[in-house]
N, C-alpha and C positions, 0 to 999 in steps of 0.2 A: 383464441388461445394466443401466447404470446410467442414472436419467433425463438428460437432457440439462441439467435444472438442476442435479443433481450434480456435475457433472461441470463445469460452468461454477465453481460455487461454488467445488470444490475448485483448479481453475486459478486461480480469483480470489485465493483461500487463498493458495497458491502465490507469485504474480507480486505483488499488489500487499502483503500480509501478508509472508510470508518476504522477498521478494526485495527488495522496497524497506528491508524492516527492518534486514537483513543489509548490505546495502549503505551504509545510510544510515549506520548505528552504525560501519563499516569506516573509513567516510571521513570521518567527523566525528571517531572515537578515537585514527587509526592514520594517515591521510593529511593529519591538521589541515584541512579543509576543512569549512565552514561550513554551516550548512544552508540551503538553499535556498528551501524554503516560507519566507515569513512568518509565517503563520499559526501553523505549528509551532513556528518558534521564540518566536511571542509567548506562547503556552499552555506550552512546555518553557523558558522565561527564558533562552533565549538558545540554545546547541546542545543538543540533546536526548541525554540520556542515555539508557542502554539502557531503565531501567526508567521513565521518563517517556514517553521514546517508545511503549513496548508496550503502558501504558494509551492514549495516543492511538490508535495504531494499534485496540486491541480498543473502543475507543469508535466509532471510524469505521466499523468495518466492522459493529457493531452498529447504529449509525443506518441507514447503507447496505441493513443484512437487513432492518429493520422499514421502511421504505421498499418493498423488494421484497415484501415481505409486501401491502401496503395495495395497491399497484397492481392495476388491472384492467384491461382482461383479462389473464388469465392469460401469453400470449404477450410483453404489454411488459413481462411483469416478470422477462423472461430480457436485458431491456438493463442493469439492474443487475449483476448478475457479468460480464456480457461489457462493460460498460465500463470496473467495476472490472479485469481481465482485461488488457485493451488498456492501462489506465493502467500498472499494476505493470509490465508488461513495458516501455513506453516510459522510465518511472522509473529500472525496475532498470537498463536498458540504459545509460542517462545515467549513471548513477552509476559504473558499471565504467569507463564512458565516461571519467570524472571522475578516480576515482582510477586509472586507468592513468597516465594524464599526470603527476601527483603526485606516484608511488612508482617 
C-alpha cells in the first residue's frame, strides 16, 4: 500500500499541477479570460502561456517539495500536499466555474 505522503503528493500532482494548469491554459486560450493571480500574470507578462505557465507551475511545486522536505516533524510535513491538494481542487473548480459561464 502506498504511504499516505504518496498518495497526498500524487492528489497534489493531480488537483493543483494538472488541474489548475489545464483549466487555467482553457480559459485564458479558448474562453479569453484573463488570469486571475497577479503574481502569475506579473512573472508570465501578462496571460500565461502554456509553456510559461508550466515552468511556474514545476517551480512552485518544487519550492513547495523542498519546503516539505525541511519541516519537522515529520506529521506537519503532510500539510504541504494536503494543502497543496485543497488548493488545486478549490482552483480547478473555479475555473470550470469560470469558463462554463464564458463558453
Amino acid at each position: 500500500m502506498a504511504s499516505l505522503d504518496a498518495i497526498l503528493w500524487g492528489a497534489a500532482a493531480l488537483a493543483y499541477g494538472l488541474g489548475d494548469y489545464v483549466t487555467t491554459i482553457l480559459g485564458v486560450r479558448l474562453a479569453g479570460i484573463q488570469e486571475g493571480n497577479p503574481i502569475v500574470r506579473l512573472l508570465s507578462g501578462g496571460d500565461p502561456g502554456p509553456g510559461s505557465f508550466a515552468v511556474l507551475k514545476i517551480v512552485s511545486v518544487a519550492l513547495f517539495f523542498a519546503t516539505y522536505w525541511v519541516l519537522r516533524p515529520a506529521s506537519a510535513r503532510l500539510a504541504i500536499p494536503g494543502a497543496l491538494t485543497f488548493l488545486g481542487v478549490v482552483v480547478t473548480a473555479r475555473n470550470v466555474q469560470i469558463i462554463r459561464r464564458r463558453v
